[in-house]
N, C-alpha and C positions, 0 to 999 in steps of 0.2 A: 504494500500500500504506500508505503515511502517513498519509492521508485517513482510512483504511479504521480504521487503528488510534486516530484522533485521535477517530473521529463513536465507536467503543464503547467508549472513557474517558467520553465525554459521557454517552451512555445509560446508563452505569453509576453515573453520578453525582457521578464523580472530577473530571474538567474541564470547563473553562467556558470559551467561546470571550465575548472583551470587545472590540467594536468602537472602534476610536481616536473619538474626538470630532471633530477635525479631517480624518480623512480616511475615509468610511465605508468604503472596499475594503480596508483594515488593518483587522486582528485582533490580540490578545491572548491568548494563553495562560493560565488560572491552574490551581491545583488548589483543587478547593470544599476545607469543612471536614474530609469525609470523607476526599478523594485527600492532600491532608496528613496525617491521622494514618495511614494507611495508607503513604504515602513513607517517612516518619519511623519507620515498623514495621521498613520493609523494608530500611532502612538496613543495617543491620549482615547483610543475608543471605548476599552472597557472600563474607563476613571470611573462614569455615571454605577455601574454595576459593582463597582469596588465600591464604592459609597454608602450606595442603598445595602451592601450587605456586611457593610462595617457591623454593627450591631444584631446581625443574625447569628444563630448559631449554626454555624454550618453542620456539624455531626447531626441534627434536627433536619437536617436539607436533604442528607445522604441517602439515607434508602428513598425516599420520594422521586428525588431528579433519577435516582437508577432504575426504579419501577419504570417510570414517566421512558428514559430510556428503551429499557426491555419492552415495553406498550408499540416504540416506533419500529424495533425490530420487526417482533413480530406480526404487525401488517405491512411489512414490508418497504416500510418510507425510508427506513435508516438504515443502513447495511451492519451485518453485524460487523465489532471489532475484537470482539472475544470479548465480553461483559459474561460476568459471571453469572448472571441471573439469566442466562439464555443456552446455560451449557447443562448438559446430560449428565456431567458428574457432580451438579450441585446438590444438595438435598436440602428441604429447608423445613423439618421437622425438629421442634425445638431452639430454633436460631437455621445458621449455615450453617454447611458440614461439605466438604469437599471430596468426593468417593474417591478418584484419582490419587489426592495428597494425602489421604485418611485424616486429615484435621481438621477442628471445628475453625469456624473463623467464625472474626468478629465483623460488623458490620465495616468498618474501616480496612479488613481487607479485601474484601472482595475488591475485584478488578475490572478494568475498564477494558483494558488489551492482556488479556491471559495467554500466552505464546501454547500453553497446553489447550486451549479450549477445543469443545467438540460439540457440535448443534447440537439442538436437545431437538 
């Protein structure tokens, strides 16, 4: 998915992949002149949403926005990323429980991008 997102920053114009001099299989990252002033646009965009939830409790947000989440999965709006609440080895009898890792988890771990995950 990284890949996917790096090759249409290029095609957009934004970044530039710079091969190392000394070792042609390294790469470099930059942003052209464009993907800079654009960075630099977008800087201040999530200040309003840092605000508003200055005084939230976030661990109170977690399971909600990850339901809310898993809700867009599975109709299909959102692609999965591997979120925990979408995968076959989660159990959620008593809390989480991870079938795969044999251990319970706490709400704070469950994951967004699980590199083990597997459709449920």
């Amino acid at each position: 998915m990284r890949d996917k997102a790096l090759a249409a920053l290029e095609r957009k114009g934004l970044l530039v992949r710079e091969k190392y001099p000394k070792d042609g299989r390294r790469f470099r990252l930059a942003p052209t002149a464009e993907g800079g002033r654009l960075a630099e646009a977008l800087k201040g965009y999530a200040q309003p949403l840092r605000k508003a939830l200055a005084g939230v409790d976030a661990e109170a947000l977690l399971i909600p926005l990850m339901a809310l989440l898993e809700g867009l999965v599975r109709q299909g709006v959102m692609a999965d990323t591997g979120l925990c609440l979408t995968c076959r080895h989660l159990r959620r009898e008593g809390g989480f429980y991870c079938a795969l890792l044999r251990l319970h988890l706490a709400p704070e771990d469950l994951r967004l991008a699980c590199p083990d995950h597997a459709p449920a």
